[in-house]
C-alpha positions in Angstrom: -15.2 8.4 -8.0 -18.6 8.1 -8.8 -21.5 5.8 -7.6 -21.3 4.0 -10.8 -17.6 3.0 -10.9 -18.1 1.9 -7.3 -20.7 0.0 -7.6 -18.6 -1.5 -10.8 -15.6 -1.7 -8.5 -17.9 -3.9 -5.8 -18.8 -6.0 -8.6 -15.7 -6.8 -9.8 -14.8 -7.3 -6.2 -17.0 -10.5 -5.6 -16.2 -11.7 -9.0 -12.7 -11.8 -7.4 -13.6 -13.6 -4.4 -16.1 -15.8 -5.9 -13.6 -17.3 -8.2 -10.4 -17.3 -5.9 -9.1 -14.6 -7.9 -7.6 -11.0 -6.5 -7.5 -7.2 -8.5 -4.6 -6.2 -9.4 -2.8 -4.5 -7.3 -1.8 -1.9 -9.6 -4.0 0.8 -8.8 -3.5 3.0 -11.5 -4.2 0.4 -14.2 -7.2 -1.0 -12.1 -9.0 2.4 -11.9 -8.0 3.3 -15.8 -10.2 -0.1 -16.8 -12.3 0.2 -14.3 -13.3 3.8 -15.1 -13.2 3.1 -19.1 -15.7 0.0 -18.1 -18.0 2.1 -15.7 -18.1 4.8 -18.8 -19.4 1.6 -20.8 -21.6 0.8 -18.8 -23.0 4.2 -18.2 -23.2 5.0 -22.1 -24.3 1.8 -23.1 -26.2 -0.2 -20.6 -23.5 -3.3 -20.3 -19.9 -3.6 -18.4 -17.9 -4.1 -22.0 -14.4 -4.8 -21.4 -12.4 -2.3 -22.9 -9.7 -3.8 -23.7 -11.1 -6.5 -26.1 -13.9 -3.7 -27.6 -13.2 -3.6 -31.4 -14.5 -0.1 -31.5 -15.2 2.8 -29.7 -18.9 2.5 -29.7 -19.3 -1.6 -28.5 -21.2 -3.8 -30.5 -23.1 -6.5 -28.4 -22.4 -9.0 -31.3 -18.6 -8.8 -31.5 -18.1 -7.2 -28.1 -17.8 -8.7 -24.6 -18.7 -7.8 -21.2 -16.3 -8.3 -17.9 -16.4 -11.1 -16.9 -15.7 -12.8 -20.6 -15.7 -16.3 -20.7 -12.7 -16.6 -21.7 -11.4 -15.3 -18.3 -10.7 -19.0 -16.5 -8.2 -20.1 -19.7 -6.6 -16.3 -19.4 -5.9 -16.6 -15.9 -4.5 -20.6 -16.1 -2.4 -19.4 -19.4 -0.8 -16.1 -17.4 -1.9 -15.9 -14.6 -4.3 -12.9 -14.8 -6.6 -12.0 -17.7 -5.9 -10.2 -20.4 -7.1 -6.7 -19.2 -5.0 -7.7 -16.1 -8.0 -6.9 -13.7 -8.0 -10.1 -12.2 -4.9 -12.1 -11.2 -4.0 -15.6 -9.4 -3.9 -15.4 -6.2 
């Protein structure tokens, strides 16, 4: 794994803890988002989710970046967010 997606992985890491939240535990799906975010990141200059990108290259206007703000009402509706990188604990 590279620097990048570590650093990306720390991130995401204290998001977790900040909010009372833990990664899923499903490592194979965590790295594939992770990775796919990292690349965004790398490409692009900003962590877009990509599970919610409309299109291959993200647009800053309809795109979002992980954390979205809609990640609080995602994790009280199921329980973990839509990407299902973060769940309850």
């Amino acid at each position: 794994m590279s620097m990048t997606y570590e650093k990306n992985l720390e991130r995401l890491q204290t998001v977790a803890l900040t909010k009372g939240l833990r990664l899923n535990a499903d490592n194979s799906r965590l790295e594939k988002v992770i990775g796919m975010m990292t690349d965004n990141f790398s490409q692009h200059g900003l962590h877009y989710c990509p599970c919610k990108q409309q299109s291959d290259i993200p647009q800053p206007e309809v795109d979002v970046t992980c954390p979205c703000e809609n990640l609080n009402k995602e994790i009280e509706a199921q329980g973990h967010c839509k990407c299902r990188v973060f769940y309850t604990k």
